[in-house]
C-alpha positions in Angstrom: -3.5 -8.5 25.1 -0.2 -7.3 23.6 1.4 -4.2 23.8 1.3 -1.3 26.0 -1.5 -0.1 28.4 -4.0 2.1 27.1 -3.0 5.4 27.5 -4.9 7.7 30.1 -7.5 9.3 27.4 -8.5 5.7 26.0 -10.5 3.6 28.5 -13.8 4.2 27.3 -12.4 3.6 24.1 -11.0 0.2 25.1 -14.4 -0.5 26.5 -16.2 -0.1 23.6 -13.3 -2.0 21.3 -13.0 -4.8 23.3 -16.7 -5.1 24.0 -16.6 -6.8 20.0 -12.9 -7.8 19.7 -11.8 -10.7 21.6 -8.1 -10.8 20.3 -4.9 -9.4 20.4 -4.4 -5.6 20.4 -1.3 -3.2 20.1 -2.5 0.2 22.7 -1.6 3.6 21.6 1.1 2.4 19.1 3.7 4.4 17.2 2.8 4.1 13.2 6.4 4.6 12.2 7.1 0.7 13.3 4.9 -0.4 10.9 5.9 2.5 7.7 8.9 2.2 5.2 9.2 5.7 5.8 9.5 5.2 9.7 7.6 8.3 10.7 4.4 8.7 11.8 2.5 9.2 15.4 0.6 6.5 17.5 -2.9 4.7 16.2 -5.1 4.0 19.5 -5.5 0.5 18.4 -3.3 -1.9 16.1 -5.1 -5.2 15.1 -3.6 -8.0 13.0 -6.5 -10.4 12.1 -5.4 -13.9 11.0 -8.5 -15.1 9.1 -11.3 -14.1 7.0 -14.0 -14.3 10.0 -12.0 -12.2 12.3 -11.8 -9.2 9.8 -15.7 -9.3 9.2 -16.2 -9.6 12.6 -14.3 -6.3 13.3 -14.9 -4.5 10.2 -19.2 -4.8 11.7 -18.4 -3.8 15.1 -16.2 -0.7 14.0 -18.7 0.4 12.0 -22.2 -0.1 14.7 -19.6 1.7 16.8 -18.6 4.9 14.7 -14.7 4.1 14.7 -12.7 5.4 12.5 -10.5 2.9 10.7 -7.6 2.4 7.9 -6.0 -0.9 6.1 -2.3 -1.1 6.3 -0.2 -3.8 4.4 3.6 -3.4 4.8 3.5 0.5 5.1 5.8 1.2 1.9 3.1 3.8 0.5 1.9 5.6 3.2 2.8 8.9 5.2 1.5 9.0 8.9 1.0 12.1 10.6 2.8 12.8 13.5 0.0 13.4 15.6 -0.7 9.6 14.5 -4.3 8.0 13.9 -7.7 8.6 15.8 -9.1 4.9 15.2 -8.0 1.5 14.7 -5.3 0.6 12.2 -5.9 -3.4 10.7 -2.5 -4.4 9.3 -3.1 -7.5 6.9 0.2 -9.3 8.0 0.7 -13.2 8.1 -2.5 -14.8 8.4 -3.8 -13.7 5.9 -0.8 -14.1 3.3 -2.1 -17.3 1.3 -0.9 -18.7 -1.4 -2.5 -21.0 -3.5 -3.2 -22.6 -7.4 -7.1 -22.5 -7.8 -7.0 -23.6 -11.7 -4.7 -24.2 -14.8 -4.9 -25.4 -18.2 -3.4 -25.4 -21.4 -2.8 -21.3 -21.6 -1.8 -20.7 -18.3 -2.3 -21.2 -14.6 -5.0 -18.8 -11.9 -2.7 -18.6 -8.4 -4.9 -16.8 -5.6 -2.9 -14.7 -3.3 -4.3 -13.4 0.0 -3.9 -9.2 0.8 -1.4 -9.6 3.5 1.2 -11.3 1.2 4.3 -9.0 0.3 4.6 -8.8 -3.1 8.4 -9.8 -2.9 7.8 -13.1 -1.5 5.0 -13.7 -4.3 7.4 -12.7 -6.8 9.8 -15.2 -5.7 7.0 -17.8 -5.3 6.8 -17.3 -9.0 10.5 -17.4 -9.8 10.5 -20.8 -7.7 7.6 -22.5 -9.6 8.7 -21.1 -13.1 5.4 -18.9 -13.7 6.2 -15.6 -16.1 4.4 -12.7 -15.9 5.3 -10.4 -12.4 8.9 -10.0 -13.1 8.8 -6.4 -13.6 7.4 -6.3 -9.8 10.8 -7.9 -8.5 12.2 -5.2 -6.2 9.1 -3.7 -5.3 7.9 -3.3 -1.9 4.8 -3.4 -0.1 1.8 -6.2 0.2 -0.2 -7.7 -2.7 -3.5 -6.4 -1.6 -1.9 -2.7 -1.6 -0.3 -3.1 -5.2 -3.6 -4.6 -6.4 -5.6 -1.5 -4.9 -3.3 1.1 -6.5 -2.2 -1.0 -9.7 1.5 -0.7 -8.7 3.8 -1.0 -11.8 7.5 -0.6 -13.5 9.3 -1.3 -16.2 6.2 -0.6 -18.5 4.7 -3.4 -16.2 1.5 -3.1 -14.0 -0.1 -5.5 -11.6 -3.4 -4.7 -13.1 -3.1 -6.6 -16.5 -2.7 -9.9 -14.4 -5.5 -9.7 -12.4 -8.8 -11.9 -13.4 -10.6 -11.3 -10.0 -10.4 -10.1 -6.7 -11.7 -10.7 -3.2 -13.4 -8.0 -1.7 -14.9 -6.9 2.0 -17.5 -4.1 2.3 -18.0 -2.2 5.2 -20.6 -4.4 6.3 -17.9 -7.4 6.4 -19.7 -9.1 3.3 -17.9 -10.7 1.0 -17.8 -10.3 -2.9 -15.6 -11.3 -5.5 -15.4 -9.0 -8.4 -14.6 -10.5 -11.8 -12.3 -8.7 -14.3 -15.0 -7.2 -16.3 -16.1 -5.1 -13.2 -12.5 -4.3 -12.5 -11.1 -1.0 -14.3 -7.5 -0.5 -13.2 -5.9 3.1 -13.8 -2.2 4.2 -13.6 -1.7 4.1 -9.6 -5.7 3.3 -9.3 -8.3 0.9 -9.5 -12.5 1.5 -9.6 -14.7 -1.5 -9.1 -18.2 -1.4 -10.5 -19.6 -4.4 -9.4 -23.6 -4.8 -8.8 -24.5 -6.0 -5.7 -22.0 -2.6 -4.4 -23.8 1.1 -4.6 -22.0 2.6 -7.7 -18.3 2.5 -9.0 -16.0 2.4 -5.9 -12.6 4.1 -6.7 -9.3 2.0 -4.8 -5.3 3.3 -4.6 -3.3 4.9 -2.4 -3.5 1.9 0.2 -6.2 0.0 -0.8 -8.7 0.8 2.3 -8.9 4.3 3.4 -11.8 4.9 5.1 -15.1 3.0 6.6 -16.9 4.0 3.3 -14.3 1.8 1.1 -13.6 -1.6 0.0 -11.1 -3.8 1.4 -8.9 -6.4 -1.0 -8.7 -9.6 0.6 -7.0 -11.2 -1.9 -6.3 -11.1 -5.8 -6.3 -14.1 -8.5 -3.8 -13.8 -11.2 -3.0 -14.9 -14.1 0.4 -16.4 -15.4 1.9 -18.2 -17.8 4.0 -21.4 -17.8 8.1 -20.9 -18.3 11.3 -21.7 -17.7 12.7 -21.5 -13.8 15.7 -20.1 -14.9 14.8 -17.8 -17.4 12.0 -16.5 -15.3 14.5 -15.7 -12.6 17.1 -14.5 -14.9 14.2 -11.2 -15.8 13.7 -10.8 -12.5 17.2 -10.6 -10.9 18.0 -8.2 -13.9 15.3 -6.1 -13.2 16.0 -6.1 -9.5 19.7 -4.7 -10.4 18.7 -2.4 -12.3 16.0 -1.0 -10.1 18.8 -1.2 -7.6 21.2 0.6 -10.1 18.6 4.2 -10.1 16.7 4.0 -7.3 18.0 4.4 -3.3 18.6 1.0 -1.6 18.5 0.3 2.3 17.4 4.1 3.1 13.9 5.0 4.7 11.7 5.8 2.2 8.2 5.1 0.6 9.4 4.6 -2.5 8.6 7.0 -5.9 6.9 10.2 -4.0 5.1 11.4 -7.0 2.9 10.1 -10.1 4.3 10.7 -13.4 2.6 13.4 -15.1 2.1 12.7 -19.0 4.5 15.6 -19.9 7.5 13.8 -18.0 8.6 11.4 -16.0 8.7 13.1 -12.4 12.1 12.4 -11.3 13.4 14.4 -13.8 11.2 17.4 -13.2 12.6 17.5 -9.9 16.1 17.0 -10.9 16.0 19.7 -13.2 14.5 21.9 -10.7 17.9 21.6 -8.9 15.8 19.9 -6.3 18.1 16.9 -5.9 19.5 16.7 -2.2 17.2 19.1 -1.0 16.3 19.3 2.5 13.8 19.6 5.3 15.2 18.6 8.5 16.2 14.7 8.0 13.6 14.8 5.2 15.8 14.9 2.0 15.8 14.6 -1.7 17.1 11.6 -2.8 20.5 12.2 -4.9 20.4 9.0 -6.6 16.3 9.5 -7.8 15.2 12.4 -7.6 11.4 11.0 -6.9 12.3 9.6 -3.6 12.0 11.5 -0.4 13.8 9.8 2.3 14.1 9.4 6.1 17.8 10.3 6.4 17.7 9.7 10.3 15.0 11.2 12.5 12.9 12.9 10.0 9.1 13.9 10.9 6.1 13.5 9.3 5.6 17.1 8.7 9.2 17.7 7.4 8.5 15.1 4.6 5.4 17.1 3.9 7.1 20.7 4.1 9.8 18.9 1.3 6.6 17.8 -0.6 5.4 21.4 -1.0 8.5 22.9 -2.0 9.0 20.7 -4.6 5.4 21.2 -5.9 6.0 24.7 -5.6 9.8 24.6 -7.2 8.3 22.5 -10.1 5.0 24.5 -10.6 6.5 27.4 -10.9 9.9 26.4 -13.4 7.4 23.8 -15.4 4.3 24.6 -15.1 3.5 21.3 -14.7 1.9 20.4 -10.6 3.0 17.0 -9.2 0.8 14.6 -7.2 1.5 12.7 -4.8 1.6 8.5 -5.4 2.1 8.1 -1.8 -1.2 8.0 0.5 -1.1 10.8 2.7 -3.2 10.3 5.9 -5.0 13.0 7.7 -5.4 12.9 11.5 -8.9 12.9 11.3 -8.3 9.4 9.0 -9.0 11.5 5.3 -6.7 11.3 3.1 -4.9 14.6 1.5 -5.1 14.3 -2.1 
């Protein structure tokens, strides 16, 4: 086993976990090493699963055994609470980051690309192998199962509009793969209505929240042939200029808040007077107004506290009430919406 002891109030826990999981396990450990945002308090169980059979495997026994559980990628959309998580926290790290060319012909090419894979180093993948179609995703952060779940976008660019099918787990670790007709992505959402699943099943804001919801294992897209060069060329500018508006090398989980139709949300906030507002080391980004970032030792609950007063400042000077893009987890393992 890796990582620390149990702590004193988990040995039955540990029991019970390790009565059905055979492999490697992180005790009582501190969310914020695995969050962009670097806050959040201590799950009772981290597991990285490297294959397919090993995340079935677990996904059954957490389930006959009541545990509560969540799905983290690279944590670049998530808030933890301080008080941290109740359950077991599966990251979807390097085992299963796959990539792979399942079909091409005249129109295009189908690349398949496993849930733990960042979406930077598939982006780059693409650059390499001269394939156009995610270069408004250069610059963005987090893992491609995540961006899949919550059809990240920019740049009038979603993830969404290249997929053509996606890899799912259910709750009972089954597998299904759900084609692009039962897929109906959303800005910052996705539902699946597939039938061999009980009813539509709504993704987003992480991708797995709870025991009652899908996991993406993987996503196949779709992209066309072009030039290496050129490809990189859109990416690298978009990168810049991403670069150019948006904090770079500070803590944060990137935009905070959707865009509401009315107006982009940034701007709300920045002509609320909200920019380099404060709670704590929680702050108000004064390059982007839509970023909240970690400006040293910020908490959990300070990041919050900034959330509401900028709903609040907003609300009341616009009318108009912001919601949040970033998945805000409870410590009972709901998710605050």
């Amino acid at each position: 086993m890796m990582g620390t002891a149990p702590a004193a109030d988990l040995p039955a826990f540990a029991a019970t976990l390790q009565g059905f999981w055979k492999g490697e396990v992180l005790w009582h450990c501190p969310l914020a090493h695995f969050t962009t945002l670097k806050v959040g308090g201590p799950a009772r169980a981290v597991i990285m699963p490297s294959r397919i059979p090993e995340l079935a495997l677990l996904i059954k026994g957490l389930r006959q055994h009541d545990i509560p559980w969540r799905i983290m990628g690279r944590g670049s959309n998530i808030l933890v609470p301080d008080a941290g998580f109740p359950g077991v926290v599966i990251v979807m790290g390097q085992g299963l980051a796959a990539i792979r060319q399942v079909a091409e012909d005249a129109s295009g090419i189908n690349v398949e690309v496993e849930a733990g894979c960042g979406l930077a180093r598939l982006v780059k993948w693409t650059m390499e192998q001269g394939l156009s179609g995610l270069e408004f995703a250069a610059g963005i952060p987090g893992s491609v199962g995540g961006t899949i779940a919550m059809n990240a976008g920019a740049f009038s660019g979603s993830v969404g509009e290249h997929i053509v099918a996606i890899g799912l787990m259910d709750d009972h670790g089954d597998y299904h793969i759900a084609s692009r007709q039962h897929c109906r992505f959303s800005y910052r959402g996705l539902t699946i209505d597939h039938p061999d699943l009980p009813g539509p099943k709504q993704l987003g804001k992480g991708g797995g929240r709870c025991q009652e919801e899908l996991l993406v294992l993987s996503g196949t897209f779709r992209f066309t042939r072009g030039v290496q060069h050129e490809v990189e060329a859109r990416c690298r500018a978009l990168n810049s200029k991403r670069k150019e508006c948006q904090p770079h090398g500070v803590a944060s989980a990137g935009s905070f808040f959707k865009n509401p139709a009315e107006a982009p949300a940034g701007r709300l906030i920045d002509e609320a007077g909200l920019k380099g507002a404060r709670v704590g080391d929680a702050l108000i980004s004064s390059k982007h107004a839509n970023f909240i970032v970690n400006a040293g030792a910020a908490s959990a609950s300070d990041i919050v506290e900034l959330m509401h007063l900028v709903q609040e400042t907003v609300w009341k000077r616009s009318g108009i009430r912001l919601e949040p893009e970033v998945d805000i987890w409870e410590t009972d393992g709901r998710e605050r919406h």
